[in-house]
OpenMM code with the backbone's topology and positions (N, CA, C; nanometers):
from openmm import Vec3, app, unit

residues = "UNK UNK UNK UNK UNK UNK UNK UNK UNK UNK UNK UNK UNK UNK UNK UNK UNK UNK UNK UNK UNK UNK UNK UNK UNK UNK UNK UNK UNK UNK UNK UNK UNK UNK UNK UNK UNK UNK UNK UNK UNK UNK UNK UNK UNK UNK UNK UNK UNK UNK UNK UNK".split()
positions = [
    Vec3(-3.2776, 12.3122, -8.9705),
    Vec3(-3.1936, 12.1976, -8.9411),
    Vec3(-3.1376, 12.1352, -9.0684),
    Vec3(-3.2180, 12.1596, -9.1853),
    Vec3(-3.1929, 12.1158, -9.3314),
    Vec3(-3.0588, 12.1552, -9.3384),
    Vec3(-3.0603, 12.2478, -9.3287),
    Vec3(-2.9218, 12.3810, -9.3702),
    Vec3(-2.7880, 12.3281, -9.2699),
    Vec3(-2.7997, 12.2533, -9.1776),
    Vec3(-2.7017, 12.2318, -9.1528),
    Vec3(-2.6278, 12.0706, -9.2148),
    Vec3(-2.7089, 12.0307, -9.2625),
    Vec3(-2.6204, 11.9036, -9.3047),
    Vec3(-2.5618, 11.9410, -9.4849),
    Vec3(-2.5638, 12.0568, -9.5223),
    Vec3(-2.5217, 12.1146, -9.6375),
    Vec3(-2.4204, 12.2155, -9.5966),
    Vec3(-2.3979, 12.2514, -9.4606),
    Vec3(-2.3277, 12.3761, -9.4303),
    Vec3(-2.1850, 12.3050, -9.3291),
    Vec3(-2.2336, 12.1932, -9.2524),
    Vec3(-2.1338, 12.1116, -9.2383),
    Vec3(-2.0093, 12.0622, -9.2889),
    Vec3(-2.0617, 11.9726, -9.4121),
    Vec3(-1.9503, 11.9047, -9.5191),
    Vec3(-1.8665, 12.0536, -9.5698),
    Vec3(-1.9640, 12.1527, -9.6015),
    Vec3(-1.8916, 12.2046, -9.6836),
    Vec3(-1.7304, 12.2924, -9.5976),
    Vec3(-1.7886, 12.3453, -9.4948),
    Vec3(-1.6903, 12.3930, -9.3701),
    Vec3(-1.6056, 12.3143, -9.3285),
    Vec3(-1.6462, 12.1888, -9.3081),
    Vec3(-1.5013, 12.0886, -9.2797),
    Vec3(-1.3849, 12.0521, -9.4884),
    Vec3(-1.5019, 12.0629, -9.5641),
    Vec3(-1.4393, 12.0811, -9.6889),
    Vec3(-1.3034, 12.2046, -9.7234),
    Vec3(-1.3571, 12.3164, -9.6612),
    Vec3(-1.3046, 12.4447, -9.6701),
    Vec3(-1.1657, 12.4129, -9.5656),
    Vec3(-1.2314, 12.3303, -9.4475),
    Vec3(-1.0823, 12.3722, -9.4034),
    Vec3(-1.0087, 12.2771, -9.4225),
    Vec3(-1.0491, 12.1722, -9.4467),
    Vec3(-0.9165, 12.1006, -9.5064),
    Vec3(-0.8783, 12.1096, -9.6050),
    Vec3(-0.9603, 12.1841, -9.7217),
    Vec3(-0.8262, 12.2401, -9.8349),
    Vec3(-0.7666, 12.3346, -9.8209),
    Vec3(-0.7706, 12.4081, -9.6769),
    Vec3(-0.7048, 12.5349, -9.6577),
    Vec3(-0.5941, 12.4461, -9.6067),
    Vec3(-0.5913, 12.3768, -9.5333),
    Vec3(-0.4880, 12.2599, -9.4734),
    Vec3(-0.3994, 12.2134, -9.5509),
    Vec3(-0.4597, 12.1201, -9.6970),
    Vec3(-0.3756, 12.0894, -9.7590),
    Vec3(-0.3123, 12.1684, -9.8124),
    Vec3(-0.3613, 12.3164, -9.8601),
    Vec3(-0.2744, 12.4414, -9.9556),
    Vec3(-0.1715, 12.4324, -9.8533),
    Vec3(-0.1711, 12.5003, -9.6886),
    Vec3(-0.1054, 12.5285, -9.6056),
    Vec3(0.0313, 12.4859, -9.6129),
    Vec3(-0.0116, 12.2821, -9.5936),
    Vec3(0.1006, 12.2160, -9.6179),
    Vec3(0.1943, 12.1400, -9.7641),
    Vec3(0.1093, 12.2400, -9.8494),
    Vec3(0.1787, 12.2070, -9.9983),
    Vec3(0.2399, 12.3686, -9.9822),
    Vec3(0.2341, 12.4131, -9.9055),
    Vec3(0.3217, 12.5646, -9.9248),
    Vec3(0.4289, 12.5318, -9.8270),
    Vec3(0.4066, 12.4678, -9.7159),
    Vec3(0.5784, 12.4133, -9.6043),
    Vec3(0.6154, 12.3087, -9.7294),
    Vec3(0.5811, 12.2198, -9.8053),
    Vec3(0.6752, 12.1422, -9.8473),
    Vec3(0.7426, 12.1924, -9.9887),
    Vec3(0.6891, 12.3150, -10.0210),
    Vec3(0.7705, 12.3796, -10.1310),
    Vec3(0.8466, 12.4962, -10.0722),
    Vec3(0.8678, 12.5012, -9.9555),
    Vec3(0.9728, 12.5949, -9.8663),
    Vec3(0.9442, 12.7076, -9.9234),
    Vec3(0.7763, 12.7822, -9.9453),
    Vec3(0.7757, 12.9145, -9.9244),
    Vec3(0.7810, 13.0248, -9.7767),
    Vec3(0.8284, 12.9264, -9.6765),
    Vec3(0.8677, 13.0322, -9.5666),
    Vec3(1.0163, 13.0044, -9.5347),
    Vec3(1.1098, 12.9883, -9.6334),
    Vec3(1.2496, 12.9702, -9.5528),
    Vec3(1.3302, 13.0733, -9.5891),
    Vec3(1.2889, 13.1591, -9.6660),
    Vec3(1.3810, 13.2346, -9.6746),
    Vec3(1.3114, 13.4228, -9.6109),
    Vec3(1.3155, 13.4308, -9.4851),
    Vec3(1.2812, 13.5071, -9.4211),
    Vec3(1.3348, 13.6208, -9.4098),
    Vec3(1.4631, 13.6152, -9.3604),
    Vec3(1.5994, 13.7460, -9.4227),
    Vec3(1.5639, 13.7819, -9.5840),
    Vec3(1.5727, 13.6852, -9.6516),
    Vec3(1.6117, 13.7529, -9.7797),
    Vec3(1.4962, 13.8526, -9.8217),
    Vec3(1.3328, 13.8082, -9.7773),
    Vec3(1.1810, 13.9505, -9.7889),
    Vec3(1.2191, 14.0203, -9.7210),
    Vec3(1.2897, 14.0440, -9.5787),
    Vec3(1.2967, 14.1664, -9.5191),
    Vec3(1.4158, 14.2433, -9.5982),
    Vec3(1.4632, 14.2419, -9.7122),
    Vec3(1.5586, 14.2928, -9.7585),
    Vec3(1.5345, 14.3369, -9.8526),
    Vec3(1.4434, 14.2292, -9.9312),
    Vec3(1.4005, 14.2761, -10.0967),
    Vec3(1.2682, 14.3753, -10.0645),
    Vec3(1.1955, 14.4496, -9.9337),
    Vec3(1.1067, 14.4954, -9.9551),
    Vec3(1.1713, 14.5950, -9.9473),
    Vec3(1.2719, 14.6426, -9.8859),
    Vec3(1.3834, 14.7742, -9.8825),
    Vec3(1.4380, 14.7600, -9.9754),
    Vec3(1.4907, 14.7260, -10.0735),
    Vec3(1.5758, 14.7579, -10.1661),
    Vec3(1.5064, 14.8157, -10.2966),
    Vec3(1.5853, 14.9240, -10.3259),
    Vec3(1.5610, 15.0303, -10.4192),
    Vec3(1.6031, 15.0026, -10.5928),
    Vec3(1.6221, 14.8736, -10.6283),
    Vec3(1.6643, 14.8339, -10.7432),
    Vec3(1.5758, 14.7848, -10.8385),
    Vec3(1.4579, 14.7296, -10.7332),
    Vec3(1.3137, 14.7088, -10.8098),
    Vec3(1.2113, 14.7657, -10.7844),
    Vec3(1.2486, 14.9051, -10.7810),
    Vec3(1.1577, 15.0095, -10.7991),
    Vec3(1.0301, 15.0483, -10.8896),
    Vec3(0.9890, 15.0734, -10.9285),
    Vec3(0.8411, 15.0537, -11.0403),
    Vec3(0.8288, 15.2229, -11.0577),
    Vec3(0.8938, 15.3120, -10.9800),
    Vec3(0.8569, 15.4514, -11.0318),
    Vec3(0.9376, 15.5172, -11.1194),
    Vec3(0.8473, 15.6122, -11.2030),
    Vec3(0.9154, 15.6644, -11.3191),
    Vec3(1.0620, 15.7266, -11.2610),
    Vec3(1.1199, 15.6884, -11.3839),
    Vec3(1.2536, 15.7484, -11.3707),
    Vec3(1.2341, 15.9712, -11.4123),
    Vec3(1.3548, 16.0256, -11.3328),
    Vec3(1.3100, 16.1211, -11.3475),
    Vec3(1.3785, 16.2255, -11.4894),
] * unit.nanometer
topology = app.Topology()
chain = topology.addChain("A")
for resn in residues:
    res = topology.addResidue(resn, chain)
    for name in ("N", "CA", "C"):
        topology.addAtom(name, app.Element.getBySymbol(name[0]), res)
C-alpha cells in the first residue's frame, strides 16, 4: 500500500507533462503542415545515398 502513494504522484506527474509537451507542440504549429511531410518523404532531392 506504501508503493502506491509514491506511484500515484508520479503517474499523474508523467501525464501531465506529457500534456503540457502535447500542447506546447499545437501552439508551435508542429501539425499544420500535413501536405507538405507527405511530399518531403517522397521526394528524391534529400536523398542520403551514395552517389553513383
Amino acid at each position: 500500500m506504501n508503493v502506491l502513494v509514491v506511484l500515484i504522484p508520479v503517474s499523474v506527474s508523467l501525464g501531465l507533462l506529457g500534456l503540457v509537451g502535447f500542447l506546447w507542440t499545437m501552439r508551435a504549429s508542429q501539425y499544420e503542415d500535413t501536405e507538405g511531410d507527405r511530399h518531403r518523404i517522397l521526394d528524391q532531392r534529400w536523398d542520403d545515398a551514395p552517389r553513383d
